[in-house]
Every structure is written in C-alpha cells, then in structure tokens.
N, C-alpha and C positions, 0 to 999 in steps of 0.2 A: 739635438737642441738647436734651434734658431733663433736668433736676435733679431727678436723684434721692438717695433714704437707703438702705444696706443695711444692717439691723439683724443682729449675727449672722455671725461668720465659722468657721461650724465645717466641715470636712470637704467641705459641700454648698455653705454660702455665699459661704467663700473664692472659691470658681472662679466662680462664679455671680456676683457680685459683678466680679469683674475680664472678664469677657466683655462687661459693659455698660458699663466702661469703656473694652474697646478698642473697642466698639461708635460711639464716638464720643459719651456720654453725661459730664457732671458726675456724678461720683456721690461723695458723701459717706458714710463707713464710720462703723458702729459696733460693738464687741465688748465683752463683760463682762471678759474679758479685755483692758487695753488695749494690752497689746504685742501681740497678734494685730494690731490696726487699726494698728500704726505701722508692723508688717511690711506689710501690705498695701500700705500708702500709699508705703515706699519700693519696693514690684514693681511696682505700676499707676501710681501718681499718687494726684490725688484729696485729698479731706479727709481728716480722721477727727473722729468728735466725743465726748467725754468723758462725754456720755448720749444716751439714745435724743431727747430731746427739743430736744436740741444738732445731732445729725446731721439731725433732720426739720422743722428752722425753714426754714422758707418755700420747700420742696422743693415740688414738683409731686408725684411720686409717692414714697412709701416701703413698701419691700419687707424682709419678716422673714422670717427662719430660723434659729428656736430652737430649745429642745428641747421643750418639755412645754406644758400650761395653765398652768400658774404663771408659766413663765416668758415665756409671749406679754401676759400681762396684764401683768406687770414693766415689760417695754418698750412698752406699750401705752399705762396708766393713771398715776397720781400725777402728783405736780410735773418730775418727772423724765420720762414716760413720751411716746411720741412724739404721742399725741392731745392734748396742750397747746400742742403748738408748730404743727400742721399747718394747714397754712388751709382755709377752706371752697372746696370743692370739688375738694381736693387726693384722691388714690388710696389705697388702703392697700391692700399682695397680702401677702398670709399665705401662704407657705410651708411653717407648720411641720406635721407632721402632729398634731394635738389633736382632742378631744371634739369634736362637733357639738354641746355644749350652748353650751363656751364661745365656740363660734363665731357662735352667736349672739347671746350677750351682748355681746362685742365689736362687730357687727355692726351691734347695737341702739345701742351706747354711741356710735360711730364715726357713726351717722346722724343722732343730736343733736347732731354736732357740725358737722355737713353734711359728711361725710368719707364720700368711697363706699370700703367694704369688700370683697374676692373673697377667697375662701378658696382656694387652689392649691394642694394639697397635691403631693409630686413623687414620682415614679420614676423608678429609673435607677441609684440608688445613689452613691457618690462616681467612677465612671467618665463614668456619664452627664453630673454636674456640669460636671466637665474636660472632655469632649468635646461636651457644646452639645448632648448628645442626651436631653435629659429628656423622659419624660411627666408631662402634668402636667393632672388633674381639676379642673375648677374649680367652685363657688357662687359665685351673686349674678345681680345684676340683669343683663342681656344687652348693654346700653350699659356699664355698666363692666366687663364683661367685654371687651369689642370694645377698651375703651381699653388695657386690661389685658394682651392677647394681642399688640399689638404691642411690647412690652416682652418679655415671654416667651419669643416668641421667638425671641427674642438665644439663647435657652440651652436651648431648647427643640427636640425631633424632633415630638413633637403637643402640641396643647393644647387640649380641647376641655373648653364651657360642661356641665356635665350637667342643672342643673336652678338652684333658688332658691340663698339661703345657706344655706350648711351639707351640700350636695350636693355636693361635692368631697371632705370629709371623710369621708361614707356612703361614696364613692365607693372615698378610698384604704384604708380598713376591708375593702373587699370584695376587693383588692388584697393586702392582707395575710392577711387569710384564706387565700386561691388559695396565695399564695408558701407558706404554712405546710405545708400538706399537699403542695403539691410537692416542700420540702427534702426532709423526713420519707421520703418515695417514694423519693426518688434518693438518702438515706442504705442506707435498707434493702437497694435494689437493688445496691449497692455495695458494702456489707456480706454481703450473700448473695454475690455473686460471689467475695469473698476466701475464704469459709468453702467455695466448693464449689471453689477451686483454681481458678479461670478467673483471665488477666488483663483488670483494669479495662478499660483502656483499649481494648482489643479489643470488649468487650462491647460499652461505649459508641458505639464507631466504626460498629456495628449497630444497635443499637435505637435508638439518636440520628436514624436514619433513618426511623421509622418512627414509632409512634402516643405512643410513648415521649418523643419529641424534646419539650424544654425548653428557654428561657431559661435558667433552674436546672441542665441537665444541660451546655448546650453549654459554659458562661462557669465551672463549678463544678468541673466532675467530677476534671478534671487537679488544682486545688489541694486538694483532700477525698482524691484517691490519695496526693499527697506530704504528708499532714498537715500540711498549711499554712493555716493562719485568723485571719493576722496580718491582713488586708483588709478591704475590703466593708462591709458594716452592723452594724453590731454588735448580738450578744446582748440585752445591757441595753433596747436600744433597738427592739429587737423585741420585749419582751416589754411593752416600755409600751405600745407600740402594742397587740400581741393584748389588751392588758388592755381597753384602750379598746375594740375589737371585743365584747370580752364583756360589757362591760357598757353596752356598750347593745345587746346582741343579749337581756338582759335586761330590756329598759327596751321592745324593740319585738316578744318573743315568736319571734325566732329559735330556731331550733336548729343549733350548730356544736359539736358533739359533740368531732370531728377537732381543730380550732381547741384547745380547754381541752384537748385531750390533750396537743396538742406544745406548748402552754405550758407544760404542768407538764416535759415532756422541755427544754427550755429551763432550767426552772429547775433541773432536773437538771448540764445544761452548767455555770450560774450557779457551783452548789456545786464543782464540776470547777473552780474558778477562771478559768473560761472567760466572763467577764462583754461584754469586749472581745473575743473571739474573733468571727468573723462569723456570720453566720446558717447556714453549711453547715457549720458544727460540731458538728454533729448525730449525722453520723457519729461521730464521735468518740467520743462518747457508747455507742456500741455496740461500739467497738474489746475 
C-alpha cells in the first residue's frame, strides 16, 4: 500500500483517483471545490484535505489533474501548494494536459526540492478514466518513470516513457492535433451524407471498415447523428489545448495549417453556446 495525494477531481480525476483507492492504496483527496472531495471521500473512503499542501504532507506520491498552467502552479507553488509539504524523494505525476514550458519550470522547481517530477498527460477521455483504459505519454527521467508506471497503471490500457521532461506534453500536443482533423473529417463526411440523402449510419457501417475507420468514427458517429454532445471532452478545453499546440508550433517552426483552422471552427461552436458541448460538435456547426 502507498500513500498517495490526488489533487483535482474533475471528470478525469474523480475515477482516476477512486481506482487507486480500490486498488488497495491510502489515498488522500483534494479539490478546489471542496464538496467535490467530501463526495469522494463518502464513495471510496480515504482523506480529503483542505489544500494541496494538506493532502501531500508526507505522502509518497502525489498525483494532479487540473485544468490549465495557472492552475497546476496553484497546486504546486506558495504556502499552500503541494511542493511545501512533499518530502525529498517523494514523486510528483502531472496529469494535466499544459505547456511544455511550464512543465519544465515545475520540473526545475520540483528538483530543488529533491521531488522527482513525470509529466503524464492522458487519453481516453472521461470513458477511459471510468474504465482503467487511459493512454497515457510520459516526460522525465526513466527511473521515475519505472516508479511512476506502476501507479498508472491502476488506470491505465498503455503507458509509455517518450523521451526527457516535457515529452509527454509534446507528445499529448501531437495527440491533439491528429484528433482535430480527424473530428473535422467525420463532421464533414456526415454532413455530406445528410445533404446527398444517404443514411448515416448505413454509411458509417461501411467505410468504418475500411481506410476511413476511426476511434472518432467508431465511439462518435451514432451521438453527432442524434445531435447529442452532452458528453466527452469538452469544447472549451479543446481549444486550450489546440491553443497550446499553436503556440508552440510557433516557438519550434511547425506548420499546422489544419490545426488553426478547426480552432477557429471550434471557436465558432464556442459563440453557438456550445462551450461545454464535446469535441464532435463540429458537426453541428455545419447543420
């Protein structure tokens, strides 16, 4: 059994969190919301603790899954922040998807304090979460990743090292990307079929077989026919990410043309009041 912290209970860390408690681990909750963490604590057990630096006093490992840069430094840094209470030689797995700049500054910060850092950014979505089947990229050194991976995965289908710190986050970038122009594809294709009078689902029952076939088409297509995108990842949070893509696709001389275009169709969706709608709301956009 290991004592661990899970910083973060939204959508992805809720389940993620209570897997390594049925896992047979201590694990101590925290949320910025704190009735999210009292809910938790009455469905698993477990702690909860009333800051980041509360849940990761004298833990072995602590695990986050936030939303943004801001708010992994939040839980990270200050008097409150879980790098004041962590002891040397304790873990830190970063979950959330962020910049590869702040990934290393946290990194840097986390290594003064003798704290090893991996950066784990995930896929899967909030299915994967609940079902233990995340993929999931990692940065950092190869011995705290080795410690890291048996943690993981509890909640984890793969989990593989890519490279240093901050190669997890390149990684889920390149992740995002791919998914962007795949929705975008399987909107169009689905939107052609309604305008030439075919049904959907027909279609798809065919070229889902063939060169066409997608994660995006198989898991997507049925709720984008019954205009439903009440689920899944949301808008908002797709587009922070593509933000992050672009700009450092700016910073390292990419070209993602594709990318900036269906950001701006996203922010399209955004003004649609579709902020919280999922990522295959796209369609919609073309309805």
């Amino acid at each position: 059994m290991t004592k661990l912290a899970f910083l973060g209970l939204g959508v992805m860390g809720y389940p993620m969190a209570g897997h390594l408690f049925n896992a047979g681990h201590n694990v101590k909750v925290y949320n910025r919301t704190a009735s999210k963490a009292v809910k938790w604590t009455k469905e698993y057990g477990g702690n909860h603790g009333k800051t980041p630096s509360e849940a990761s006093d004298g833990v072995d490992i602590v695990i986050a899954c936030v939303g943004n840069d801001d708010d992994l430094r939040s839980v990270c840094l200050g008097e409150d922040g879980a790098f004041s209470s962590m002891k040397p030689g304790s873990l830190f797995i970063d979950h959330t998807t962020v910049s590869a700049a702040v990934t290393k500054e946290l990194h840097d910060i986390a290594k003064s304090h003798g704290i090893s850092f991996v950066d784990a950014p995930v896929s899967g979505g909030q299915a994967g979460a609940e079902n233990g089947q995340l993929s999931i990229m990692c940065g950092g050194s190869e011995n705290h990743y080795i410690e890291a991976e048996k943690i993981m995965n509890i909640y984890a289908k793969l989990c593989k090292r890519i490279g240093e710190s901050g190669a997890g986050q390149l990684t889920k970038m390149c992740n995002q990307i791919a998914i962007a122009g795949l929705v975008q594809g399987l909107s169009e294709a689905l939107h052609f079929a309604q305008k030439a009078g075919l049904d959907g689902r027909d279609v798809v029952e065919v070229i889902s077989q063939g060169a066409a076939g997608s994660w995006q088409m198989a898991n997507r297509f049925e709720t984008m026919l019954d205009d439903q995108y009440e689920h899944g990842f949301a808008v908002d949070w797709m587009r922070k990410d593509l933000g992050i893509c672009l700009n450092t696709a700016n910073e390292n001389g990419a070209s993602l043309p594709i990318t900036a275009l269906v950001d701006q169709f996203y922010k399209d969706v955004q003004k649609m009041g579709g902020g919280r709608w999922d990522t295959s709301s796209l369609l919609k956009r073309l309805s």
